[in-house]
C-alpha positions, 0 to 999 in steps of 0.5 A, spaced: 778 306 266 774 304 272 766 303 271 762 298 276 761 292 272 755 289 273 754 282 275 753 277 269 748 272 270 748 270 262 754 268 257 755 276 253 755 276 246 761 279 242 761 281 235 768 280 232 770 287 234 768 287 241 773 280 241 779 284 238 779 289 243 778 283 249 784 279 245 789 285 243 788 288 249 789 282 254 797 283 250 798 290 254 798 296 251 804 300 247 808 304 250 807 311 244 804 318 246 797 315 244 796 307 246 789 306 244 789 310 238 795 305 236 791 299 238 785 302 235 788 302 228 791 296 229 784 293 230 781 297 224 777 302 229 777 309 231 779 311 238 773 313 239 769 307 237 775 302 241 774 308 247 766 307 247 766 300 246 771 299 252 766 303 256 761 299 254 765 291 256 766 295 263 759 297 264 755 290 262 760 286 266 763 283 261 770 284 263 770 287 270 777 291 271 782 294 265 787 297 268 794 297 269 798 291 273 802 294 278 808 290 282 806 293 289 812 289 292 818 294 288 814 300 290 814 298 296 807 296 298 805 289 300 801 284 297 798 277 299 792 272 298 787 271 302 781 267 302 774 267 307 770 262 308 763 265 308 756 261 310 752 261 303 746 265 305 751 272 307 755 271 300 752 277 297 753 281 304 760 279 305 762 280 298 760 287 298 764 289 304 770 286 302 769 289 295 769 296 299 776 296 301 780 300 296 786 294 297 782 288 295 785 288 288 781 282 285 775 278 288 773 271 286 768 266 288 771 258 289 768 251 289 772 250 296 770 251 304 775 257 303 769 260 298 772 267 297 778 269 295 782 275 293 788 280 293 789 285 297 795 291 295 798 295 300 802 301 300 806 298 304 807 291 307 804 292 314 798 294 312 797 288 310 795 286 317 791 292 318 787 291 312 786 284 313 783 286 321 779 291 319 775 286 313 776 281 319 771 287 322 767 288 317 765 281 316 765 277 322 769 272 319 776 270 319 780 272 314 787 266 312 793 270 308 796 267 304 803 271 303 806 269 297 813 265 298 816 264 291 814 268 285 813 264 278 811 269 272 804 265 267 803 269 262 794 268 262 791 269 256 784 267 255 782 268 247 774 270 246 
């Protein structure tokens, strides 16, 4: 599932089987012939109906990716943090060509002088270099990595 989310500017209002799939699915997916119509028994729905409203979180902004994690180092690709500081009055332009790069995994917005943060994963690791000069390009901006130095697994599980 990959629907453009759309920007929220409002709290979303779930009904409780809309918060079922947000929390079951924070949980992953089983790993059977048909996850979704496992989970979608688990939470008392079809598939369709669990397909559908899934669609729907996605298309209203609600959740802004669903999708699988992949760990880009051990198929051999790169990854690392990198973070911008963007002047207030070009956010909305620099946020969309970052966001236009395929290897910008996530994107978010700080309360800092490094203002946007994001991800970026790569086929292979000297990409990385690549990708970051060319968003350096496109933006007018310098762009900080942040490559990773030890690695430490948090389970996130935010309960709506």
């Amino acid at each position: 599932m990959n629907a453009a989310p759309a920007i929220r500017s409002e709290p979303a209002t779930l009904d409780a089987a809309d918060r079922g799939i947000v929390n079951r699915l924070q949980e992953g997916l089983p790993l059977v012939a048909a996850p979704y119509a496992a989970v979608a028994a688990e939470l008392g729905l079809s598939e369709g109906e669990l397909l559908y409203r899934l669609e729907r979180l996605l298309e209203s902004g609600v959740l802004s990716r669903f999708g699988p994690m992949y760990h880009a180092e051990r198929l051999g690709g790169g990854l690392t943090l990198a973070a911008l500081a963007v002047p207030e009055p070009d956010y909305a332009r620099v946020t969309e060509r970052v966001n236009a790069f395929p290897e910008v995994a996530h994107n978010y917005r700080r309360e800092h002088r490094l203002n946007m943060w994001f991800v970026l994963a790569t086929e292979t690791p000297e990409r990385i270099g690549e990708v970051i000069a060319a968003i350096e390009t496109a933006t007018g901006l310098p762009v900080y990595n942040m490559p990773k130095q030890e690695e430490f697994h948090v389970r996130l599980h935010l309960p709506v």
